[in-house]
C-alpha positions as CSV (number, residue, x, y, z in Angstrom):
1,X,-23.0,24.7,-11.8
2,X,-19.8,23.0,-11.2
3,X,-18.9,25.6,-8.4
4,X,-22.0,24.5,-6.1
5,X,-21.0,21.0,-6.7
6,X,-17.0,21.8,-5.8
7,X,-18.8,23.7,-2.5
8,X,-20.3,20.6,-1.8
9,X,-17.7,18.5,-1.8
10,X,-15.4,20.4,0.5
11,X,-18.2,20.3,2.9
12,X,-19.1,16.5,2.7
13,X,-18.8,14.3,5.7
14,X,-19.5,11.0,6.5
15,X,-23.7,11.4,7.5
16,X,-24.7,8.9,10.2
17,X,-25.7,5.4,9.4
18,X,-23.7,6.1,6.1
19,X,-21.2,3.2,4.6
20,X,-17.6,4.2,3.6
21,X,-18.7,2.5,0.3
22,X,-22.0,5.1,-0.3
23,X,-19.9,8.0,1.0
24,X,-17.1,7.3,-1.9
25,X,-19.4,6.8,-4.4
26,X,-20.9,10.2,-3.4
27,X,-17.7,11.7,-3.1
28,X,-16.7,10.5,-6.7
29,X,-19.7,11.7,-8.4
30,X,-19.6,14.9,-7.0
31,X,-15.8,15.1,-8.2
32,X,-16.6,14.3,-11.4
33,X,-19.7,17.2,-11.5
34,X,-17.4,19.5,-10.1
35,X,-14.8,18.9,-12.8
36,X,-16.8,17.1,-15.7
37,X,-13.5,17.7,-18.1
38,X,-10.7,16.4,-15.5
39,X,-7.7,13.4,-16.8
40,X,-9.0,10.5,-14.0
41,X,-5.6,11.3,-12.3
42,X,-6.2,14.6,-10.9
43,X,-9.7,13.0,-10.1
44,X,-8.5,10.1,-8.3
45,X,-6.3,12.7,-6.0
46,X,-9.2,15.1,-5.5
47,X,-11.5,12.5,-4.3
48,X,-9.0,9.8,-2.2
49,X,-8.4,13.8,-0.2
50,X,-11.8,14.6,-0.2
51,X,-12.4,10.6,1.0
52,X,-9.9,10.7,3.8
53,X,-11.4,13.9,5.1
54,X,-15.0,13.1,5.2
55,X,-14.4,9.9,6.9
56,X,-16.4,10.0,10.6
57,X,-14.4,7.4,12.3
58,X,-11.1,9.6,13.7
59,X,-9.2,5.8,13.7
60,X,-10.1,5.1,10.4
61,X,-9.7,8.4,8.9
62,X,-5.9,8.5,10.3
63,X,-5.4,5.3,9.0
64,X,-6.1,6.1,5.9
65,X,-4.3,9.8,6.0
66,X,-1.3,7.8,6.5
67,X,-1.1,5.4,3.8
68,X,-0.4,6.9,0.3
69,X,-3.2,5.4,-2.5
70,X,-3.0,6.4,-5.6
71,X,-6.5,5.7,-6.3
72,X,-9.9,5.8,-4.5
73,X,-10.9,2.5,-4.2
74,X,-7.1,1.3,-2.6
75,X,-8.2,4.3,-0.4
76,X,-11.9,2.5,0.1
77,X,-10.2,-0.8,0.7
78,X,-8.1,0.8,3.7
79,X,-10.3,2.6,5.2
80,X,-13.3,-0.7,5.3
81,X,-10.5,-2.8,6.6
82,X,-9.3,-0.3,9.3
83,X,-13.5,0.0,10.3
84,X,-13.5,-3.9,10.3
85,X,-10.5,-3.8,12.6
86,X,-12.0,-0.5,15.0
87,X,-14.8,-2.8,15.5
88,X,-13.2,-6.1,16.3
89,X,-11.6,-4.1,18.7
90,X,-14.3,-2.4,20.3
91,X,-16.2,-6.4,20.7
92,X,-13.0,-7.3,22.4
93,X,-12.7,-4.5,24.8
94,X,-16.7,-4.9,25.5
95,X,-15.8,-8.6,26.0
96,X,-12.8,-8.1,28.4
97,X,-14.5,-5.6,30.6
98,X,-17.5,-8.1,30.7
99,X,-14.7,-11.0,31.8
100,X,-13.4,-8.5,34.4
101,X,-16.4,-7.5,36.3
102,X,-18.0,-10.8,36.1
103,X,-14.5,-12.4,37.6
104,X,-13.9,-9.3,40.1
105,X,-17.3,-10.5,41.5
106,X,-16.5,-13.9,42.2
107,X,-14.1,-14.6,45.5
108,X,-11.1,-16.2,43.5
109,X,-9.8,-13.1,41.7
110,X,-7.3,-11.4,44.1
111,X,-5.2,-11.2,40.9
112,X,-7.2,-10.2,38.2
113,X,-5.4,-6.5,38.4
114,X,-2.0,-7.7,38.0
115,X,-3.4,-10.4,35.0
116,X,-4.8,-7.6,33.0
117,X,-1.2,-6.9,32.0
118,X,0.3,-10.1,31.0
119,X,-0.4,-11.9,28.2
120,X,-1.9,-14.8,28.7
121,X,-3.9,-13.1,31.8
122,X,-7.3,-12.9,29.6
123,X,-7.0,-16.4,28.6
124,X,-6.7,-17.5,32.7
125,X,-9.4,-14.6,33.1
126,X,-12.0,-16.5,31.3
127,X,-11.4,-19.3,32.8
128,X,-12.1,-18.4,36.6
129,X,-15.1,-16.3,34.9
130,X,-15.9,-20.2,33.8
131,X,-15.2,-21.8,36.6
132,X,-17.6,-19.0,38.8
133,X,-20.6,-19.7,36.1
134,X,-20.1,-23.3,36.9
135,X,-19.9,-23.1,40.3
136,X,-23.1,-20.6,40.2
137,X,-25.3,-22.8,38.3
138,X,-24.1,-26.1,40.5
139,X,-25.2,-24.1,43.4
């Protein structure tokens, strides 16, 4: 009986719509079928690899693959905060491509492909997509 649940384990992956939290816990209980009598040691290594390598997210997985955790839920911890991180990211890109076609529309942006480098060229970015929305809605 512990072999199918071992099998099963080396074959989990994150499912769709699943949370890193529900695929630890899964991963932990089938670690602990597939090796009822194990010291919490070995088990904590068996699932943080198992963990890491389920994981769907390929920037969250590698994040995690490259810290060293000595237990699951420091491995749980990395990997939410990496996902928190993947998808702040992913708001802000949506965000800056939205403030780059709405400015490249408006007739004051002869820059906006030099400002996407510099610094604080999102910052003046929103503002001309400002100033256009103003200008819009005064006209």
């Amino acid at each position: 009986m512990a072999e199918n649940y071992l099998a099963i384990l080396k074959q989990r992956s994150q499912k769709p719509k699943e949370t890193l939290q529900e695929l630890a816990e899964d991963i932990q209980e089938l670690a602990m079928k597939a090796y009822p009598e194990a010291e919490y040691k070995f088990l904590d290594r068996l699932t943080i690899t198992h963990f890491k390598d389920a994981i769907k997210e390929a920037e969250v997985r590698d994040a995690v693959h490259r810290a060293k955790f000595t237990t699951l839920d420091d491995a749980l911890n990395a990997a939410l905060e990496a996902d928190n991180w993947r998808r702040l990211e992913m708001k802000r890109n949506t965000f800056v491509r939205q403030m780059t076609s709405a400015t490249t529309a408006s007739p004051e942006t002869g820059e906006v492909a030099s400002l996407r480098s510099e610094p604080l060229g999102l910052i003046y970015l929103l503002q001309l997509h400002c100033q256009h929305q103003l200008q819009t809605k005064n006209q």
